[in-house]
C-alpha positions in Angstrom: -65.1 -5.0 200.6 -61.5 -4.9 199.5 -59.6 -1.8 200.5 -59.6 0.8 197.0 -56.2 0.4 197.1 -56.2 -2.9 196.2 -57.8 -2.5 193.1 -55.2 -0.4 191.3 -52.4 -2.6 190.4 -48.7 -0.4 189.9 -45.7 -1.3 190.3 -45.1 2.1 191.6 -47.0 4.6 193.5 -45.1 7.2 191.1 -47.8 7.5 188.6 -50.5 8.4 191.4 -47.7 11.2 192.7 -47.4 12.5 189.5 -51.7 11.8 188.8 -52.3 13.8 192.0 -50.2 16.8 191.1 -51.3 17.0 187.7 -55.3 16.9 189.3 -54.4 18.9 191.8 -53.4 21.9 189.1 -56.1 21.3 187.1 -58.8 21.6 189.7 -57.2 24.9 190.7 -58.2 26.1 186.7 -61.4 23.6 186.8 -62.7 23.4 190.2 -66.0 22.3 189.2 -64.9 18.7 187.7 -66.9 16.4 189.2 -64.9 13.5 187.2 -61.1 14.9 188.3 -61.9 15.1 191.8 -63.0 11.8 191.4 -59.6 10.7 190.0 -57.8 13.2 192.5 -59.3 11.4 195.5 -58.5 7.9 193.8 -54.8 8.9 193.5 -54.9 9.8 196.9 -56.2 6.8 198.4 -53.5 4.6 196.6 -51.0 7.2 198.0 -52.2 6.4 201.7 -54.0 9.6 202.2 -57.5 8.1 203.0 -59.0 11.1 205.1 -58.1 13.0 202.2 -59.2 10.7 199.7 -62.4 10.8 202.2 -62.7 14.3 201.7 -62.4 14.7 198.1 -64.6 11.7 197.3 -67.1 13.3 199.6 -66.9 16.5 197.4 -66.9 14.3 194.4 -70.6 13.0 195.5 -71.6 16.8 196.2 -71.3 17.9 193.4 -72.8 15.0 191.9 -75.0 13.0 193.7 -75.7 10.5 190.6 -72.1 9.4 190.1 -72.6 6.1 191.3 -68.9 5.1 191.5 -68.3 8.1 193.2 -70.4 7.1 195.6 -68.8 3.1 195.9 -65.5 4.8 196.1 -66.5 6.8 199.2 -68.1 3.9 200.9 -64.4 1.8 200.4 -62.9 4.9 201.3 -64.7 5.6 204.6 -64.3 1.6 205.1 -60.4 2.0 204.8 -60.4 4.8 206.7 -62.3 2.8 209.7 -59.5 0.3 209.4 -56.7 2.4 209.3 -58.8 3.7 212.4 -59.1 0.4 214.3 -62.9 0.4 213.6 
């Protein structure tokens, strides 16, 4: 599997800054959405942060055991956190 990162093609990690503050704030209001902590742990796995992209996807899938790309997106996560790892 490619590394999650690879699948988000920006010129600029600036819109996943500025997407992982926004989520961040929202989830302090909404801390029940399944979907923005989804999108909170994407925009931290394009920012590098893959143990805490680990950790939010791994919420993600708590709270929602049937999101299905929740679920891929932790497997790639945990897989790119291996690697960063030397696993």
């Amino acid at each position: 599997m490619a590394p999650l990162t690879k699948n988000f093609r920006s010129p600029s990690k600036k819109n996943f800054a500025a997407a992982r503050t926004a989520y961040e704030s929202y989830l302090e209001l909404r801390p029940d959405d399944a979907g923005a902590v989804t999108n909170l742990a994407v925009s931290l796995s394009v920012l590098g942060k893959v143990d805490e992209a680990v950790s939010m996807f791994r919420r993600a899938v708590q709270m929602n055991p049937g999101d299905e790309q929740a679920r891929r997106n932790l497997a790639i996560a945990l897989e790119d956190q291996a690697h960063a790892r030397g696993r």
